[in-house]
C-alpha positions as CSV (number, residue, x, y, z in Angstrom):
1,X,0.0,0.0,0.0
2,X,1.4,3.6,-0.7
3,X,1.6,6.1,1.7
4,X,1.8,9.2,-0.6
5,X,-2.3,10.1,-0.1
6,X,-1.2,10.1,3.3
7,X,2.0,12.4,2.3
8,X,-0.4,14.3,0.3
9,X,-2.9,14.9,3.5
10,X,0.2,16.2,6.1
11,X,1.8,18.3,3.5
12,X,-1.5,20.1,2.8
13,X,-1.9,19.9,6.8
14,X,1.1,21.3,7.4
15,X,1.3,24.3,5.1
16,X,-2.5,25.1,6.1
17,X,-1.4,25.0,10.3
18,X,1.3,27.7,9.1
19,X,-0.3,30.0,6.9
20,X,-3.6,29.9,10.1
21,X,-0.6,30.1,12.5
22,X,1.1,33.5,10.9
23,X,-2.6,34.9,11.0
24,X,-3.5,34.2,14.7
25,X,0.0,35.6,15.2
26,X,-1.1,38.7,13.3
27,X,-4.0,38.6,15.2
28,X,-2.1,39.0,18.3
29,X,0.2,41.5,17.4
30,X,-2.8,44.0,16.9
31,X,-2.5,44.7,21.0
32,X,-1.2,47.9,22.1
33,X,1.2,46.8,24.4
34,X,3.7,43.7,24.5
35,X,2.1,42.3,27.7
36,X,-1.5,42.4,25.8
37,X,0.5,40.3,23.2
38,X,1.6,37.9,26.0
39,X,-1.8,37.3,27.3
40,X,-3.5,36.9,23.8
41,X,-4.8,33.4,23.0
42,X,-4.2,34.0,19.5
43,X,-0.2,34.7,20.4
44,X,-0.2,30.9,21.6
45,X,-2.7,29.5,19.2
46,X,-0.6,30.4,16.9
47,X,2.5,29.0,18.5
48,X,1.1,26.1,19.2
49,X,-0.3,25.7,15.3
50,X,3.8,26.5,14.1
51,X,4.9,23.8,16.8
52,X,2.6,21.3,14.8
53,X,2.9,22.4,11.3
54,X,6.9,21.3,12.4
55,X,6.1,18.5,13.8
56,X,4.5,17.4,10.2
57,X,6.9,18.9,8.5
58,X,9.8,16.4,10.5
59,X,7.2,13.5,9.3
60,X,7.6,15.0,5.5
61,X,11.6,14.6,5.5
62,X,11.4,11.3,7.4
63,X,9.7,10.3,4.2
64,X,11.0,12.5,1.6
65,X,13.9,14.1,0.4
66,X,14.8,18.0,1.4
67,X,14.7,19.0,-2.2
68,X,11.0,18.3,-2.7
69,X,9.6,19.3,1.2
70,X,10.8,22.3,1.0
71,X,9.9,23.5,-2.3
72,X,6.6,22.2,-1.6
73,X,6.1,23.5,1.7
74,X,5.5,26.8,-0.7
75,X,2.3,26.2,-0.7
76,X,1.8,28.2,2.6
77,X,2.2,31.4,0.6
78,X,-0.8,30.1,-1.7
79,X,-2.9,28.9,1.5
80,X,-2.0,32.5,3.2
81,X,-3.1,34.5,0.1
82,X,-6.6,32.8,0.7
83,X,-6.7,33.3,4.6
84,X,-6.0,37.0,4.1
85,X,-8.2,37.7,1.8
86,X,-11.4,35.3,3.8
87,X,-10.3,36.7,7.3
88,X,-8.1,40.0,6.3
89,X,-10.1,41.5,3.6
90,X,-6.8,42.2,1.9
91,X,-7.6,43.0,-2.0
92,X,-5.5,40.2,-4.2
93,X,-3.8,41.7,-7.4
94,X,-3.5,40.6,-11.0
95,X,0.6,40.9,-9.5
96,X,-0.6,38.0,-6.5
97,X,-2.0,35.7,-8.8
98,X,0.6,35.3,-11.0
99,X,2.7,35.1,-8.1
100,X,0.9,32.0,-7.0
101,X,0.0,30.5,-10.3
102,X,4.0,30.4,-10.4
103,X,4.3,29.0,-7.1
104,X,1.7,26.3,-8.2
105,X,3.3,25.7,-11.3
106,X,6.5,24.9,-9.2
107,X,5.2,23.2,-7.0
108,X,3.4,20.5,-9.5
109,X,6.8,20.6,-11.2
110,X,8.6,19.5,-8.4
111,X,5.7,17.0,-7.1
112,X,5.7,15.4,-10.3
113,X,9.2,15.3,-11.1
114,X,10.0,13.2,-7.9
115,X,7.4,10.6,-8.9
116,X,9.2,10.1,-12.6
């Protein structure tokens, strides 16, 4: 039996923890002071979301070489466009989606030149 859906599932796990960690993080950083920062549970939800996205990404090169995780581990910037435009309102430019149709294209590239 093959384990890459289960590759497949943790690396899209993984880049999706990060890109949600990164915006709880933002989230947190919107205090006015560094204790209100402290005491935020967005400061340690997001912590705790980069602590597992590493933990999957440890699984990733157990199984597969550093030349594809990384590469593929791109896909956060894709993931994070989404998230700040759903949660963030941020306006996404003709400049961002060629951005991440490139980082798409890349990452397919990459995906489907270690399977040959």
């Amino acid at each position: 039996m093959s384990i890459l859906p289960l590759i497949i599932v943790v690396l899209l796990v993984q880049t999706l923890m990060s890109s949600f960690a990164s915006y709880f993080l933002k989230k947190a950083g919107g205090a006015d002071n560094k204790l209100s920062i402290l005491i935020s549970p967005w400061f340690y939800l997001g912590g705790i979301l980069y602590v597992l996205s590493a933990l999957c990404g440890i699984y990733l090169l157990q199984k597969l070489p550093y030349a594809i995780v990384l590469p593929l581990g791109s896909l956060t910037y894709v993931w994070t466009l989404f998230v700040s435009r759903w949660l963030l309102k941020e306006k996404i430019t003709g400049r961002k989606v060629l951005g991440m149709s490139v980082i798409i294209l890349g990452v397919v590239l990459v995906g489907v030149g270690s399977l040959v």
